[in-house]
Every structure is written in structure tokens, then in C-alpha cells.
C-alpha positions as a printed Julia matrix, in Angstrom:
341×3 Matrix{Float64}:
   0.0     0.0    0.0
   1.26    3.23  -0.85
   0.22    7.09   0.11
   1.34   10.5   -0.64
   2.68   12.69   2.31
  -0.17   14.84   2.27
  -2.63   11.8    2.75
  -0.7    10.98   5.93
  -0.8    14.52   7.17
  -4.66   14.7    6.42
  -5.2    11.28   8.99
  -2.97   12.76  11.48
  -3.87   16.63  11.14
  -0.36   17.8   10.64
   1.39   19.83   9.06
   4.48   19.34   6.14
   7.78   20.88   5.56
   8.77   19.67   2.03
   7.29   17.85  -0.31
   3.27   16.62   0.06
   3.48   14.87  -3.15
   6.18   11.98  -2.23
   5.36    8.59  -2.21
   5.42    7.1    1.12
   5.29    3.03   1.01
   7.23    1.83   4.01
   7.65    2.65   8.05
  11.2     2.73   8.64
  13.7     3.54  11.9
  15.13    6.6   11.55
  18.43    5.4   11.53
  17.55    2.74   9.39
  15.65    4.9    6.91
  15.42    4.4    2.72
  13.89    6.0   -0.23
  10.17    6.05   0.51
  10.07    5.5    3.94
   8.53    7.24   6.96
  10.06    7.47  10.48
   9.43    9.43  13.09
  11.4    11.1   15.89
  10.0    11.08  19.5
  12.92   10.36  21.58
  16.18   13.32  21.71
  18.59   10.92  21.66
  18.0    10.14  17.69
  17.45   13.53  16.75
  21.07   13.95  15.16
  19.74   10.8   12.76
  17.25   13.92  11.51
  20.14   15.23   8.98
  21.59   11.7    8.05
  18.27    9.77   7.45
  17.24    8.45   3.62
  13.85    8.51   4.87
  11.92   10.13   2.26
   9.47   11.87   5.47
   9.75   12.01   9.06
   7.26   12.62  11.63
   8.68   15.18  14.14
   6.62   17.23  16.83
   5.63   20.89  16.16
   8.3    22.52  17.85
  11.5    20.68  16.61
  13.88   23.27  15.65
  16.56   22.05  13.43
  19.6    23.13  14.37
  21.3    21.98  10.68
  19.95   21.81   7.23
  17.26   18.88   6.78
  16.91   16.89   3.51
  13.96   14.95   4.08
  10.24   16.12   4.38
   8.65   16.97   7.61
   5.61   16.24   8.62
   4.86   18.35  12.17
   2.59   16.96  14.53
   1.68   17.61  18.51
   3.06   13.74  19.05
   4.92   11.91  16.78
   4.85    8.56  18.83
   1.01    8.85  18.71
   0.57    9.78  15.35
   3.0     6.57  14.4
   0.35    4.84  16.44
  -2.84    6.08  14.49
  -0.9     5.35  10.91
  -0.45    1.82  11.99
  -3.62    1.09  12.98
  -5.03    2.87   9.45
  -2.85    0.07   7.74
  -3.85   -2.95  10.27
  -7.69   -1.99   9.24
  -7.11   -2.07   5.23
  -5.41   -5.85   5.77
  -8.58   -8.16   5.09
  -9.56   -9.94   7.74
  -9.72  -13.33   8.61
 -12.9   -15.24   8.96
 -14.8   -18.53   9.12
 -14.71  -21.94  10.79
 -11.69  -23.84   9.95
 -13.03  -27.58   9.3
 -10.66  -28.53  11.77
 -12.02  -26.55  14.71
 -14.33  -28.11  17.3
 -17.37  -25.82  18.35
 -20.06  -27.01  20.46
 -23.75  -27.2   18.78
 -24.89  -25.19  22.29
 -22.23  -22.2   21.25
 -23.71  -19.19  19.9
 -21.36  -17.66  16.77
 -22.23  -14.09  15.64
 -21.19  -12.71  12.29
 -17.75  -12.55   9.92
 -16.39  -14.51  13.22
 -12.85  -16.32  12.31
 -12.12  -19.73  14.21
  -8.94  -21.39  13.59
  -7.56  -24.55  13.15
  -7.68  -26.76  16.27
  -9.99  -24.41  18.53
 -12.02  -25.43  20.6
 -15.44  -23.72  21.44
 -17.38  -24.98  24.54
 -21.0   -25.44  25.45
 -22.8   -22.57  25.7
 -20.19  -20.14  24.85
 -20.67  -16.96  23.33
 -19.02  -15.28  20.93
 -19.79  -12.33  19.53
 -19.17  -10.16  16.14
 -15.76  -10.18  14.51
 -14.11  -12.0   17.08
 -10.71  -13.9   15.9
  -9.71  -16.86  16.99
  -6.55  -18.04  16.06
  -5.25  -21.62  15.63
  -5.1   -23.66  19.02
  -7.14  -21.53  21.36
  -9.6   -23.32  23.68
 -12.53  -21.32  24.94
 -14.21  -23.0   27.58
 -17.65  -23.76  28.79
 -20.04  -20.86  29.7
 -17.32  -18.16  28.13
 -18.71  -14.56  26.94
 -16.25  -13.06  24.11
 -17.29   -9.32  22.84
 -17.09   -7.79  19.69
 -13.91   -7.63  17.8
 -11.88   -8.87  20.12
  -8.75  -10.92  19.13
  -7.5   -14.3   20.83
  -3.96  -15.09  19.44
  -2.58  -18.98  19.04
  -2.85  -20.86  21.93
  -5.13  -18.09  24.27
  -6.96  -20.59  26.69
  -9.68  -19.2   28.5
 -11.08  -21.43  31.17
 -15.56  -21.99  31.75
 -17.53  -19.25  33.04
 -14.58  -16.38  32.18
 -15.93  -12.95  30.38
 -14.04  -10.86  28.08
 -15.32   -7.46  27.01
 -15.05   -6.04  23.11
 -11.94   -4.57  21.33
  -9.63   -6.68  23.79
  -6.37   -8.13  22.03
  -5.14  -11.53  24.55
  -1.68  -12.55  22.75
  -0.43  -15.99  22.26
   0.09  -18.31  25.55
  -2.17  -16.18  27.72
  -4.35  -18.16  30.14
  -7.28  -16.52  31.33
  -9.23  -18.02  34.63
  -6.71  -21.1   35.97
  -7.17  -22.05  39.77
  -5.81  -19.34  41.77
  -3.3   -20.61  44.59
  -5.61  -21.53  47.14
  -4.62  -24.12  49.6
  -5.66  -24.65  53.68
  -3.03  -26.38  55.83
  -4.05  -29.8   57.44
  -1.96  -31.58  59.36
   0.7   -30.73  57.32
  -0.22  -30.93  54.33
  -2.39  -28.67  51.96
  -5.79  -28.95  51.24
  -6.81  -27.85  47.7
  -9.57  -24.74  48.47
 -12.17  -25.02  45.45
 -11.44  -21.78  42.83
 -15.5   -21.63  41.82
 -14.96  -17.6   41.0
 -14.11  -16.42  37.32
 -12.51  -13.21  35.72
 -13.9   -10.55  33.85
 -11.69   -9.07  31.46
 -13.31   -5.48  30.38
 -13.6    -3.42  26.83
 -10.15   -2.34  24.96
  -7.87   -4.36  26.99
  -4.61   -6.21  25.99
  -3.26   -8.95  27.69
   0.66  -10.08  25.99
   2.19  -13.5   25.92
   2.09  -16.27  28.55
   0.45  -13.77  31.03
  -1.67  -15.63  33.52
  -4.87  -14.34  35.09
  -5.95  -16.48  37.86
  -9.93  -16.97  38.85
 -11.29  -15.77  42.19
 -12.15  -18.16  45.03
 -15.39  -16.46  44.99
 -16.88  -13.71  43.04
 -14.31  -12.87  40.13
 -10.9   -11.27  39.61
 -11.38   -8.35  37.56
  -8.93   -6.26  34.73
 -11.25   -2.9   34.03
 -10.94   -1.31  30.68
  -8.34   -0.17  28.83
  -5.9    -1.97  31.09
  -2.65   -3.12  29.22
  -0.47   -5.88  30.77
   2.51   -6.79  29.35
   4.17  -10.42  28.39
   4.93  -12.92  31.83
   2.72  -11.12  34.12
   0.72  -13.34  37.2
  -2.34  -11.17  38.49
  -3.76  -13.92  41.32
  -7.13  -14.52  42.29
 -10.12  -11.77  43.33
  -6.97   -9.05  42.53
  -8.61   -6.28  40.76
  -6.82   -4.09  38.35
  -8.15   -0.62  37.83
  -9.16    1.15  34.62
  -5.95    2.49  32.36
  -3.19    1.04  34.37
  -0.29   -0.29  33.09
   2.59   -3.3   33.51
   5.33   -3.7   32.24
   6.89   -7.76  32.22
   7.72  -10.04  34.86
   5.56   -8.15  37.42
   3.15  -10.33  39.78
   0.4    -9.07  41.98
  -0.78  -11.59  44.94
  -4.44  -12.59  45.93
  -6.97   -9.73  46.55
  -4.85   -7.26  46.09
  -6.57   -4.13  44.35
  -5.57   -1.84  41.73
  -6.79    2.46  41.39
  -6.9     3.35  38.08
  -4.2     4.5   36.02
  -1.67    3.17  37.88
   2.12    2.58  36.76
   3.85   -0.74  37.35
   7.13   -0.99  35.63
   8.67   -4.31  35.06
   9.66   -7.36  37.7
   7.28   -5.47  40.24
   6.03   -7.8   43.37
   3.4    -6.94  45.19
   2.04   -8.76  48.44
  -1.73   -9.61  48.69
  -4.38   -7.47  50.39
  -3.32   -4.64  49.68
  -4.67   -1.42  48.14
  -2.95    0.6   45.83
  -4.57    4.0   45.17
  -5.44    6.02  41.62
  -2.65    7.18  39.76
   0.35    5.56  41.95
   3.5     4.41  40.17
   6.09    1.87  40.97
   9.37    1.5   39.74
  11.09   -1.38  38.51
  12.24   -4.68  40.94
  10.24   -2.6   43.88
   8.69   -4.75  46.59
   5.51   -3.38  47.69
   4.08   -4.6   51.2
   2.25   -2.19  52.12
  -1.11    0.09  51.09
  -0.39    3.16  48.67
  -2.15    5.84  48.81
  -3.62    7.96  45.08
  -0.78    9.57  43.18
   2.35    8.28  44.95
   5.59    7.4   43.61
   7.53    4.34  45.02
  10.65    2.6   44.48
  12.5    -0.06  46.5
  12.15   -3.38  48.68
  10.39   -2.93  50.26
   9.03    0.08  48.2
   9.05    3.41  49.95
   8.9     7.06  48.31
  10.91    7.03  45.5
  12.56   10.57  46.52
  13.64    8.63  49.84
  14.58    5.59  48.33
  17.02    7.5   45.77
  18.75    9.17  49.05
  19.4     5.82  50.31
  20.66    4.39  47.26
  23.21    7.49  47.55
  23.93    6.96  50.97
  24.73    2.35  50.55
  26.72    3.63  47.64
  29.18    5.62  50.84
  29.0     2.96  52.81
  32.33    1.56  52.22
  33.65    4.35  52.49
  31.96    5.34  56.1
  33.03    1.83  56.69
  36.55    3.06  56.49
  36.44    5.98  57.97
  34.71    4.58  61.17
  37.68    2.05  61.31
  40.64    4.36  61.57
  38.83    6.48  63.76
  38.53    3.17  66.35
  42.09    2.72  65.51
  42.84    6.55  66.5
  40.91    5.99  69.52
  42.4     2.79  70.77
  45.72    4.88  70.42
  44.87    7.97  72.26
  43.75    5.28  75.11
């Protein structure tokens, strides 16, 4: 597919330096860039590749000010990143779509199908599952009894989604996921652990995405819950009756224990552990390896393990960083000491 620099400015509302009329039929790194390629800079740190690139157009935001002459055409938008975004989805909607029931797949007669659905080779589709308008089901997912699947939403290979689970519309679940497993319930007995029935489910809301071999456990009772618009990243364990709140964010390897809830719009970057029970408030964020243990309150920033303000946290990572040297000091001012005695 090919389109003219002023088409792309027209679906992004921006605004060109150069040439409208060049023919733009590759994405490119801006580094990386060749005749007839876009790029895009949103990050400083590449903004010398600006006067180097053979990118025939590059994205830039409105108030770039180039500080040598530019060969390529600019195209001047209020966010570059997002307007890469919007192109990309443009393109993802004129690919034709997949649909219909491979001959291979396995859907129960009691399963309700709506329209221009796509089911893969080697799904499975239990009894009395529903699944609703342009959903996509790719090869090797396994959709249990009792599941509810909304519009246009996209279950990659190998997605299992265990009976009685509910996922909303426009939700993207990438390949590996497993959506409603036993959460880790067990009573002590003599020793030994008793298995503690996991009869709950999870709801999964509208515009979600959920990446690769992320698990999301089912309650006890009642249901764990990911609100909309929640993104999780790949490797991610959310336990059972957690409840993550609408907008946040994880980045990979992060794990949140049982019952734990989530505000909204809340920041968790990557290999993240946080204890169950707690609550974490609206807008909190928490840096990367923290260990949080205890409640958060709304709009906090923590850092550590376990995970205190991040501003106090930084002051003691400058402080252990002197603590060879106080070490030192300490010791010939014994030895000093032990003289002057």
C-alpha cells in the first residue's frame, strides 16, 4: 500500500515541511531509513539521525527546531509517537480480515457464533459459549464452557480461557495467555495442603490487551477483575479476586498476589512484586524490581524493597553507595581511639 505525504498529514492533522506529493510506502527507523520511507522522531537521543536519514518523510513534533539543514520532508505533529500509532492502525484496518470456521475446529452445537467470526484450526469452542461479532480466533485456542467473548476482540494462538470467564469487546489476549486457571488456594491440614475449590471467574473489560504467557488467575469467589483499557505486558501473574483498575499499566515479569486491588491508572514498571491485600490508590506508580508490602495511597511514587517514596529511596541508594567508604572511615577512627587510650 502506498500514500502520498499529504494523505498521511490529512489522517494525522499535521502539518508538512517539504514535499506533500512523495510517495510514502514503508515505516522505517530513523536510523535505518530508505527512499520512501517514513520514520518518526520522539525520543532526543536520535534527533542527530534527523540530517543523516534516507527517509523520504519524518514525523517530528511541532516545535522541533533544526539546528542543521534537513533533507527529508517533515511532517509536524503535537506527538509523533502517537501519530505513528494512528498510521499503523489505518494500515492494520485495510489488511482483510480473517474469517470462518476452519473444518478442523471443534465448536459445540450449544455455542452461539455471531457474524464474519474467524475460528482457527484446532480451537475449541465450549458449550454454551458466546461469541460475539468479529471476534478472531486463532489456531489452538480453547474457549471453555459458559465463556462470553465481545465484539472484535482478538485471541492469538494458543489463548486458553477457562468456563464461566468474560471478556469485554476490542480486547487483544496474545499468544500463551491463560485466562481463569485455579488461583493458589490451599488450607493447611496436618501438614499438608488442602486444595480450596477456585468456583470464582474473571472478567476481562472493553479495549484491553493482555501479551504472551500472562496468567490471570480466577477468584475463590466472586471474580478477579482487569477494568478497561488496562494493558499488561508479556509474563505477568495477576492472582485470584486481585482487581486491576481502569488504564493502568505493567510492564513484564511483574506479579500481583491474591486480593490485592488496583486504582486506576496506575504505573507498574517491570519485575514489580506486590504482596496480597493490599490497596494501591489512583494514579500511583512503581518503579522497577520494587517490593511493595504495604497500602499506597492515590498519586504516589515508590521505588525499593520494600518500596518506599521514591525521593527517599534515591537518598538511600546514595547513601549504601558511601558505605564503604563510612566503613573506612569509622575504622581508623577506632584505631585513633584505641591509640589515644
Amino acid at each position: 500500500m502506498t500514500f502520498t505525504v499529504s494523505q498521511i498529514a490529512e489522517i494525522i492533522s499535521a502539518s508538512i515541511e517539504g514535499n506533500p506529493n512523495i510517495t510514502i510506502h514503508t515505516i522505517c527507523k530513523i536510523e535505518e531509513g530508505v527512499e520512501g520511507g517514513l520514520s518518526f522522531l520522539a525520543n532526543p537521543k536520535y534527533t542527530d539521525f534527523v540530517y543523516e536519514t534516507k527517509a523520504s518523510a519524518v514525523m517530528v513534533s511541532k516545535d522541533f527546531v533544526p539546528e542543521k539543514p534537513v533533507q527529508t520532508t517533515l511532517i509536524r505533529t503535537e506527538n509523533p509517537y502517537l501519530a505513528l500509532a494512528k498510521l499503523l492502525e489505518v494500515y492494520q484496518q485495510m489488511k482483510p480480515e480473517k474469517s470462518g470456521i476452519a473444518p478442523q475446529a471443534c465448536v459445540a452445537k450449544t455455542a452461539t457464533i455471531g457474524e464474519n467470526v474467524y475460528i482457527g484450526e484446532f480451537v475449541s469452542v465450549g458449550e454454551n459459549a458466546n461469541i460475539e461479532d468479529n471476534v478472531q480466533l486463532y489456531p489452538h485456542v480453547c474457549v471453555g464452557d459458559n465463556v462470553k467473548i465481545g465484539k472484535n476482540t482478538i485471541l492469538y494462538s494458543g489463548v486458553k480461557v477457562y468456563a464461566d470467564c468474560e471478556i469485554g469487546h476490542n480486547t487483544i489476549i496474545h499468544a500463551g495467555a491463560v485466562i481463569g486457571a485455579d488461583g493458589f488456594g490451599f488450607a493447611q491440614q496436618e501438614g499438608n495442603y488442602f486444595k480450596v475449590p477456585q468456583v470464582g471467574n474473571v472478567i476481562i473489560g472493553n479495549y484491553v490487551e493482555i501479551g504472551a504467557n500472562t496468567c490471570i488467575d480466577r477468584a475463590t469467589l466472586g471474580a478477579t477483575k482487569i477494568h478497561d483499557h488496562v494493558k499488561l505486558d508479556n509474563l505477568i501473574q495477576i492472582a485470584h479476586n486481585c482487581e486491576i483498575g481502569e488504564g493502568s499499566a505493567f510492564a513484564s515479569q511483574s506479579g500481583v498476589s491474591g486480593s490485592t486491588k488496583i486504582g486506576k491508572k496506575a504505573i507498574v514498571a517491570g519485575q514489580v512484586g506486590i504482596t496480597g491485600h493490599l490497596k494501591i490508590g489512583d494514579n500511583v506508580v512503581i518503579g522497577a524490581q520494587s517490593g511493595v508490602i504495604n497500602h499506597v495511597p492515590d498519586n504516589r511514587i515508590v521505588l525499593g524493597t520494600p518500596a518506599i517514596s521514591a525521593l527517599e529511596e534515591k537518598k538511600l541508594i546514595i547513601y549504601r553507595k558511601k558505605l564503604p567508604e563510612l566503613f573506612n572511615q569509622i575504622n581508623v577512627l577506632e584505631k585513633q581511639m584505641k591509640k589515644s587510650e
